[in-house]
N, CA, C and O atoms as CSV, one atom per row, in Angstrom:
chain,resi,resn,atom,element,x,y,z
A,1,UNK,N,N,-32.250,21.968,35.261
A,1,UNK,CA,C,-32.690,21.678,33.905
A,1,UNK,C,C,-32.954,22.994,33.170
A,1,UNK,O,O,-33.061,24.021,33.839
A,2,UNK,N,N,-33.088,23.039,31.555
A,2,UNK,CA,C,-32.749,24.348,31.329
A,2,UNK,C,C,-34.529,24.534,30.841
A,2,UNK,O,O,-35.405,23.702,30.606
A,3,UNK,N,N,-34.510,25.787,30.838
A,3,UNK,CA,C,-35.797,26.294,30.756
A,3,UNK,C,C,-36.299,27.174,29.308
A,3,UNK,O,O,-37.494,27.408,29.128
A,4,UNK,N,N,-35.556,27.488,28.613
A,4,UNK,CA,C,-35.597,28.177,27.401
A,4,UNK,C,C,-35.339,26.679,26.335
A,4,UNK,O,O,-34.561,25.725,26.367
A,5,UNK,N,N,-36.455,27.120,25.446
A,5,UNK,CA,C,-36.701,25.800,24.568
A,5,UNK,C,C,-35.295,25.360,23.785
A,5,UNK,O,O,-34.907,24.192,23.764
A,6,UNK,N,N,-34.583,26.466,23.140
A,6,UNK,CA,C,-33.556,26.215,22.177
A,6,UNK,C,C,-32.620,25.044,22.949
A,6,UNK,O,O,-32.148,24.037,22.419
A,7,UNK,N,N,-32.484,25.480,24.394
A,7,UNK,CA,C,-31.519,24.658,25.246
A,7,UNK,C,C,-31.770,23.532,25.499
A,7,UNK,O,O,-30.885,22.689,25.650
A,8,UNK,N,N,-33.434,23.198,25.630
A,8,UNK,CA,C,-33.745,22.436,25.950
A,8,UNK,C,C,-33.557,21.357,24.642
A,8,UNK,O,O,-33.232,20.174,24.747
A,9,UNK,N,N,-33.805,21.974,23.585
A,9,UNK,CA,C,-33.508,21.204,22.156
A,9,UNK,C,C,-31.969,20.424,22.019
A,9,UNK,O,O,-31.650,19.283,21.685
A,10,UNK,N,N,-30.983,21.958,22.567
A,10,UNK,CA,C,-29.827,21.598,22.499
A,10,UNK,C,C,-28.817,20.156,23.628
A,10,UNK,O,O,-27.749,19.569,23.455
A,11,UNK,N,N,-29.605,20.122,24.438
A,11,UNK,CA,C,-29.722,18.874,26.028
A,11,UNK,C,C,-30.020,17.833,24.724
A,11,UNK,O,O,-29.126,17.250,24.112
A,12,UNK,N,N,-31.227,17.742,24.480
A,12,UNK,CA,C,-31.721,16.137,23.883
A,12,UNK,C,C,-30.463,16.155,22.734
A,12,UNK,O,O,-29.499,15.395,22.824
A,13,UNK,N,N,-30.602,16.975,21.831
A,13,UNK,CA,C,-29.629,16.807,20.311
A,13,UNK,C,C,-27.713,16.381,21.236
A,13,UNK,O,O,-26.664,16.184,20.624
A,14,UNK,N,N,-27.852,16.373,22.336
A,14,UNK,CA,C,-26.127,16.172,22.911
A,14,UNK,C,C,-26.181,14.614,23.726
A,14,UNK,O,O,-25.409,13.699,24.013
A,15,UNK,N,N,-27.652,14.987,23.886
A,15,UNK,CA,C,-27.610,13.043,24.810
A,15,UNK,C,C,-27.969,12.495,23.392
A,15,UNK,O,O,-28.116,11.302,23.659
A,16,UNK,N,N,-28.096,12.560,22.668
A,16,UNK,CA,C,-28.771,11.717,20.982
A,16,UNK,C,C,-27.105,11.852,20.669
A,16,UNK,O,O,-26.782,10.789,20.138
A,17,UNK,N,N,-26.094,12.612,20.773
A,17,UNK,CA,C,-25.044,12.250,20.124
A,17,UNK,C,C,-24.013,11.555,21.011
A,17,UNK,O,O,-23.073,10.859,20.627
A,18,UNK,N,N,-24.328,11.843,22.174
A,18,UNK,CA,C,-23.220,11.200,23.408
A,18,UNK,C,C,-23.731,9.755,23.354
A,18,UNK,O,O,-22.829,8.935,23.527
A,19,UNK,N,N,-24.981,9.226,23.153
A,19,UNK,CA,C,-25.149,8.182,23.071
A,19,UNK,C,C,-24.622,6.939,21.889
A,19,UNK,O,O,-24.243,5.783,22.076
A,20,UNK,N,N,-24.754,7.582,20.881
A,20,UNK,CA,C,-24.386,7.278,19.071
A,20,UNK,C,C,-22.670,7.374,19.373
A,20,UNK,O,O,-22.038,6.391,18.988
A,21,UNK,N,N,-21.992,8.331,19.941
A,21,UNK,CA,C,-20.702,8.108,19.780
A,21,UNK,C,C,-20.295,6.907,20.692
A,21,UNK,O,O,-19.580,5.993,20.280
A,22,UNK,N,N,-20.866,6.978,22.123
A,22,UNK,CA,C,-20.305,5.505,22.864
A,22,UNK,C,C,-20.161,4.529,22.128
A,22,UNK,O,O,-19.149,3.855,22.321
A,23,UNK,N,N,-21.310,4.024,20.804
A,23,UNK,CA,C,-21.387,3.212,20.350
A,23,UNK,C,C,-20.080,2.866,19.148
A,23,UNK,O,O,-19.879,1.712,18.770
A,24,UNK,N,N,-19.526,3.669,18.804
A,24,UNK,CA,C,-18.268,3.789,17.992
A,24,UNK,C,C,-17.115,3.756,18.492
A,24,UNK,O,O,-16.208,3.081,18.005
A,25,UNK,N,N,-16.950,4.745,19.913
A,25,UNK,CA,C,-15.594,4.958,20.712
A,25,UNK,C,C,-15.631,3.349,21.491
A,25,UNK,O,O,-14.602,2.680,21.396
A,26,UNK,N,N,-16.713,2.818,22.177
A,26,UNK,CA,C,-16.958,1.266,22.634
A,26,UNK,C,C,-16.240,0.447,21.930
A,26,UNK,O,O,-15.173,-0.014,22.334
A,27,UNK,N,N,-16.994,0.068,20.291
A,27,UNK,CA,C,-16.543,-0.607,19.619
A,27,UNK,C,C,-15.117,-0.223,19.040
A,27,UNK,O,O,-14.678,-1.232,18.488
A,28,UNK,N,N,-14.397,0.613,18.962
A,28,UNK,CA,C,-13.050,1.168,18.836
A,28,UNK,C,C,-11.883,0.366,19.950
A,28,UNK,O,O,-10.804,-0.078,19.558
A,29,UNK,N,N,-12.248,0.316,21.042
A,29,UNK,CA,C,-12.038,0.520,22.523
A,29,UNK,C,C,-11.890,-1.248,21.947
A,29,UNK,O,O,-10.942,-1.673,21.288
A,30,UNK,N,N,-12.994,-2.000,22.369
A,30,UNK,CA,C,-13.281,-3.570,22.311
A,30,UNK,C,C,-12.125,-4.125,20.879
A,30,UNK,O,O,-11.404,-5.121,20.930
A,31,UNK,N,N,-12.227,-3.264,19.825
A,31,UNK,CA,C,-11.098,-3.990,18.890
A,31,UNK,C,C,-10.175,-4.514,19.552
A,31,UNK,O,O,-10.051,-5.655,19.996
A,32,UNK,N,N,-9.279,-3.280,19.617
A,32,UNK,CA,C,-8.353,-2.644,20.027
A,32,UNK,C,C,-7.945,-3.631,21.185
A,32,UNK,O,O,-6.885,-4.229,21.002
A,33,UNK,N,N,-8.585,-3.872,22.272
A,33,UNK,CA,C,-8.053,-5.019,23.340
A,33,UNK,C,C,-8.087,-6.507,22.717
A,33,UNK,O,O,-7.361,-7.361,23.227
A,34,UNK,N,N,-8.790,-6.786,21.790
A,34,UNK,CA,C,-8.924,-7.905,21.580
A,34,UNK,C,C,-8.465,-8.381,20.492
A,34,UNK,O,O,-8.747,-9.430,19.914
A,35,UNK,N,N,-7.205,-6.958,20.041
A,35,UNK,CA,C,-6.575,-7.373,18.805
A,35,UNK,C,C,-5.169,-7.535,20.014
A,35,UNK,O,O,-4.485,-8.549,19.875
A,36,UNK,N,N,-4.834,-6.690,20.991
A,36,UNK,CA,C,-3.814,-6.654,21.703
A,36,UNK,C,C,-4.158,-8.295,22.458
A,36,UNK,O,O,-3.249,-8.708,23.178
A,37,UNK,N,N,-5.024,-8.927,22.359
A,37,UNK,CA,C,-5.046,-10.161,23.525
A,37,UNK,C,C,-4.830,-10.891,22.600
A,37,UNK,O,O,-4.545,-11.977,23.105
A,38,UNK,N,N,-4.777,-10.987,21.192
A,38,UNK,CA,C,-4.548,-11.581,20.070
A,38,UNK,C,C,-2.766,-11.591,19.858
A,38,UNK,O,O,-2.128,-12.556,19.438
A,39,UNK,N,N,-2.448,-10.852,20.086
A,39,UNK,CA,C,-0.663,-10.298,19.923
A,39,UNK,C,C,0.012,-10.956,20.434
A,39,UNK,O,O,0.897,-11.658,19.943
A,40,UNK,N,N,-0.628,-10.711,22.695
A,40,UNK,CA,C,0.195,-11.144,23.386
A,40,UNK,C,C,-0.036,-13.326,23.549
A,40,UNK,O,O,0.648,-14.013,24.308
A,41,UNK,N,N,-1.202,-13.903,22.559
A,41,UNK,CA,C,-1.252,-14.918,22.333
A,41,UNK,C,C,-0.291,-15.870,21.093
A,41,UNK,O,O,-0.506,-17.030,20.741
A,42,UNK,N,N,0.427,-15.254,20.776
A,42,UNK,CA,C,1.071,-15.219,19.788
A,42,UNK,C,C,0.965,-16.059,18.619
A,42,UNK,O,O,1.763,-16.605,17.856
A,43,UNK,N,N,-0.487,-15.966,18.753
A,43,UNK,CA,C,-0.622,-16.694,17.116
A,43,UNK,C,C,-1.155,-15.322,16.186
A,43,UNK,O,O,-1.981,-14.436,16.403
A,44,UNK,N,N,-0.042,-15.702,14.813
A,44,UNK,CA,C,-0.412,-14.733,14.070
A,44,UNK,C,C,-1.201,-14.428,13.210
A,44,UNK,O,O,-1.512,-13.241,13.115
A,45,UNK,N,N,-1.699,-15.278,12.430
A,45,UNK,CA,C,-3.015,-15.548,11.919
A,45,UNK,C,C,-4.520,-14.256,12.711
A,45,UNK,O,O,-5.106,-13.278,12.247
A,46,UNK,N,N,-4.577,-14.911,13.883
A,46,UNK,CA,C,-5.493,-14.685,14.765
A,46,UNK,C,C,-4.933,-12.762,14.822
A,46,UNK,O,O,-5.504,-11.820,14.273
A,47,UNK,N,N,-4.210,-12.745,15.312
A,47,UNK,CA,C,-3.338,-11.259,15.447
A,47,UNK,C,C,-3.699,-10.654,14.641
A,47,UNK,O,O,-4.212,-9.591,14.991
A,48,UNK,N,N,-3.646,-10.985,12.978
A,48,UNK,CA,C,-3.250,-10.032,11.702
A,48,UNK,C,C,-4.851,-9.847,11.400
A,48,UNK,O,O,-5.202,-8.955,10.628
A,49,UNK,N,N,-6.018,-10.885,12.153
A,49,UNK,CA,C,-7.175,-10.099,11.638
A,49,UNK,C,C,-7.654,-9.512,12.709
A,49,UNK,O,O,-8.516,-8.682,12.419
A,50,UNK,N,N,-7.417,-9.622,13.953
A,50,UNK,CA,C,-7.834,-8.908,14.775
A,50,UNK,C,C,-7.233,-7.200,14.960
A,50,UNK,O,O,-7.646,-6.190,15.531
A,51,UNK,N,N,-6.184,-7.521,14.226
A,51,UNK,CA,C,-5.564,-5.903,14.036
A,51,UNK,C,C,-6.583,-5.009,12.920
A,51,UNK,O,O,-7.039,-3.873,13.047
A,52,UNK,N,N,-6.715,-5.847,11.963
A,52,UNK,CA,C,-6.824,-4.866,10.763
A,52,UNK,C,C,-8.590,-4.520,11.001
A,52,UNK,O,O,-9.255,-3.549,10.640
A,53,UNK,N,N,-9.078,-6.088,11.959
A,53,UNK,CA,C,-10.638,-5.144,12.674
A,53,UNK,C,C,-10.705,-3.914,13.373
A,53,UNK,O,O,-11.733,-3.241,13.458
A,54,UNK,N,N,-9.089,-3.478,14.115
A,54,UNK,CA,C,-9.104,-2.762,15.006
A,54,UNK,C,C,-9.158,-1.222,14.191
A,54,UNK,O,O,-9.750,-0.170,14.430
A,55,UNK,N,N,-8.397,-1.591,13.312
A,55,UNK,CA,C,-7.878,-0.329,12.079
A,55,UNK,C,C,-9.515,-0.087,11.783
A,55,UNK,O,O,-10.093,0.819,12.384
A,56,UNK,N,N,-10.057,-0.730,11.063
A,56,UNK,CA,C,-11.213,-0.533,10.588
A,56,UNK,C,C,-11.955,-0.325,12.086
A,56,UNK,O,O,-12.965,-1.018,11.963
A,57,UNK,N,N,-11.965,-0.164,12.457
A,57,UNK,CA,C,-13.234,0.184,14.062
A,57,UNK,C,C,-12.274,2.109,14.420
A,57,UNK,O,O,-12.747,3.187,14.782
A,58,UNK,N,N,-11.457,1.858,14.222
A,58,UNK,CA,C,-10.535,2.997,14.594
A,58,UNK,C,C,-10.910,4.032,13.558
A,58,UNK,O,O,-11.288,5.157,13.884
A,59,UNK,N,N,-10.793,3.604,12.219
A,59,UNK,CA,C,-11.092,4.871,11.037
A,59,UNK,C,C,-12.379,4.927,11.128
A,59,UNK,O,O,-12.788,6.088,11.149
A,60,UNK,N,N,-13.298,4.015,11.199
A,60,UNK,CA,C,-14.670,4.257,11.524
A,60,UNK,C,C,-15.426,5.471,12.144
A,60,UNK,O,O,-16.360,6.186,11.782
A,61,UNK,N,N,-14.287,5.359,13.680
A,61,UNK,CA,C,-14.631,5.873,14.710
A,61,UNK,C,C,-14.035,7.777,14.476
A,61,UNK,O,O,-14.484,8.780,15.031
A,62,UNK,N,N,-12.816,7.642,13.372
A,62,UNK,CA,C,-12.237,8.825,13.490
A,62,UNK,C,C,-13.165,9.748,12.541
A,62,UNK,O,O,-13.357,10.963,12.575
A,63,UNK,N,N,-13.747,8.603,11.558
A,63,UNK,CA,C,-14.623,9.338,10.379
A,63,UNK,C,C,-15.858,9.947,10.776
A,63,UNK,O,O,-16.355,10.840,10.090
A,64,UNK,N,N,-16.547,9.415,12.136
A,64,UNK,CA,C,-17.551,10.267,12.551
A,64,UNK,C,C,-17.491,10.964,13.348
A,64,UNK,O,O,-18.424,11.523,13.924
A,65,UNK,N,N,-15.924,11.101,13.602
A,65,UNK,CA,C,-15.589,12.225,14.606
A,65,UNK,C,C,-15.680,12.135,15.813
A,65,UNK,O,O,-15.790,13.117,16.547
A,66,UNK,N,N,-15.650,10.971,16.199
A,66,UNK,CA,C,-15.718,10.345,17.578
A,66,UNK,C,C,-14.176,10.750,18.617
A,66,UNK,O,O,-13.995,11.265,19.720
A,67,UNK,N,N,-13.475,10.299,17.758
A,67,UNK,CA,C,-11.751,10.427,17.970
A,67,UNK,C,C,-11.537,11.411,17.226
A,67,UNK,O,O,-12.422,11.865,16.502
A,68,UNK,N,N,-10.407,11.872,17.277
A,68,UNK,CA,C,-9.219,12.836,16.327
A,68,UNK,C,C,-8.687,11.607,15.407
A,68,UNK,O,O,-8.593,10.397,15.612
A,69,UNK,N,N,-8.458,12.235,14.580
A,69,UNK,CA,C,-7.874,11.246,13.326
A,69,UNK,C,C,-6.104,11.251,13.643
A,69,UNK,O,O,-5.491,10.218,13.372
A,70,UNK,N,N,-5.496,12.204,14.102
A,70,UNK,CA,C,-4.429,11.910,14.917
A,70,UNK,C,C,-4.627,10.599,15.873
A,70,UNK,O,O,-3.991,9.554,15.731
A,71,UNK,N,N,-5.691,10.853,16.945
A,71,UNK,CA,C,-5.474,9.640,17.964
A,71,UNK,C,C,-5.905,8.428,17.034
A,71,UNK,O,O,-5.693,7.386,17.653
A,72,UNK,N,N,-6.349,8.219,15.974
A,72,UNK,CA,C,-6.464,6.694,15.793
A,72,UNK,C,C,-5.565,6.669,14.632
A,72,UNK,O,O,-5.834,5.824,13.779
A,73,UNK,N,N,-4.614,7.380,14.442
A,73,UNK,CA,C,-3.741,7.044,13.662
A,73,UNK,C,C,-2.695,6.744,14.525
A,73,UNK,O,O,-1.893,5.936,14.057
A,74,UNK,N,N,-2.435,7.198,15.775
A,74,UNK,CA,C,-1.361,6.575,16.904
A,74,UNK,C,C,-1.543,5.686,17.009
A,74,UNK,O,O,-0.574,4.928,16.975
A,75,UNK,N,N,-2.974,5.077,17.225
A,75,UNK,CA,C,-3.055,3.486,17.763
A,75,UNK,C,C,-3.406,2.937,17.118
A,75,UNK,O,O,-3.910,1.957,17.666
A,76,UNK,N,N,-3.552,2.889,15.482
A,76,UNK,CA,C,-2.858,1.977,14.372
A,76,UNK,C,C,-1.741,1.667,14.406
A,76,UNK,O,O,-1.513,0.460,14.486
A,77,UNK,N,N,-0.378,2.797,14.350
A,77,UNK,CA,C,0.795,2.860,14.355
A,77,UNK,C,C,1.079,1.664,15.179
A,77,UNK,O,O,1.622,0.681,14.674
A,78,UNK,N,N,0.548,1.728,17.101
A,78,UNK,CA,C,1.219,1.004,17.740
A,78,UNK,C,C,0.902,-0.116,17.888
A,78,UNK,O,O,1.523,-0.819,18.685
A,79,UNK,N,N,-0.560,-0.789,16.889
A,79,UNK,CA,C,-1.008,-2.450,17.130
A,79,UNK,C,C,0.078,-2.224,16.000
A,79,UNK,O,O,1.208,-2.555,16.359
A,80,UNK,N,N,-0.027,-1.711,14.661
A,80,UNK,CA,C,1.413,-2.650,13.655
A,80,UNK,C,C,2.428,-2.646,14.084
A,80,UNK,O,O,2.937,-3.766,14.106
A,81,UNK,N,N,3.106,-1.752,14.522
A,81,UNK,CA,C,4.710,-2.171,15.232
A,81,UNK,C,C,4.468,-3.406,16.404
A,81,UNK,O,O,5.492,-3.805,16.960
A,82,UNK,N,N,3.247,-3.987,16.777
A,82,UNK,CA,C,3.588,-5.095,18.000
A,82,UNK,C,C,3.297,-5.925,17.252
A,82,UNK,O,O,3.914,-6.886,17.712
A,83,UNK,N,N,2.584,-6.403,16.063
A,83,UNK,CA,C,2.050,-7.520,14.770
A,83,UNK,C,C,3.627,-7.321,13.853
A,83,UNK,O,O,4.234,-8.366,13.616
A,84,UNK,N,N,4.063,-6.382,13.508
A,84,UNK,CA,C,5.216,-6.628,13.090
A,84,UNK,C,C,6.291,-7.237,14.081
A,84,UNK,O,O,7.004,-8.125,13.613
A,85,UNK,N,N,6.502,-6.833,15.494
A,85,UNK,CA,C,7.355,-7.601,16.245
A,85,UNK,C,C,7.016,-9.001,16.487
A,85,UNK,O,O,7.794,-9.857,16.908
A,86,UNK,N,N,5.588,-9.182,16.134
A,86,UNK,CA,C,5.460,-10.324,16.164
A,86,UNK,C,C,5.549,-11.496,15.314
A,86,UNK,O,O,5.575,-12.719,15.455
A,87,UNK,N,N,5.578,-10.840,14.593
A,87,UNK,CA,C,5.601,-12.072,13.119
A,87,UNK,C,C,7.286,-11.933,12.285
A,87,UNK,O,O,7.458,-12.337,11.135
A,88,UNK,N,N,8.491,-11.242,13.196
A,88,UNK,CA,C,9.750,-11.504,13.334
A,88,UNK,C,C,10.455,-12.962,13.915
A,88,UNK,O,O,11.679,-13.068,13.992
């Protein structure tokens, strides 16, 4: 454990943010499968809002810097190309 106060400041201020981000990258994570269990059910209705929850949990997550805004722009990309194959 660290012994100089600043560090010790700097320990709590990293478990206060490792904790706050689980809660975003989690809920990112939980869309995201349950827009894909939505897809491979193939009703589309159900699909097209469980995607666009996922989008919104995804920019959420990229806006507080949880993710790279690259990585949740990949896995936007790849729930719409499987909601578009699906509703072909």
């Amino acid at each position: 454990m660290a012994n100089i106060k600043s560090a010790i400041k700097r320990n709590k201020q990293n478990e206060k943010r490792r904790l706050q981000n689980r809660v975003f990258r989690g809920e990112a994570r939980t869309m995201v499968k349950k827009a894909r269990v939505a897809i491979a059910s193939d009703e589309k209705e159900e699909a097209k809002t469980r995607v666009l929850e996922a989008v919104k949990a995804l920019d959420k997550a990229a806006s507080k810097g949880v993710i790279h805004k690259n990585n949740a722009a990949r896995r936007k990309s790849r729930l719409m190309k499987q909601l578009v194959a699906l509703e072909k």
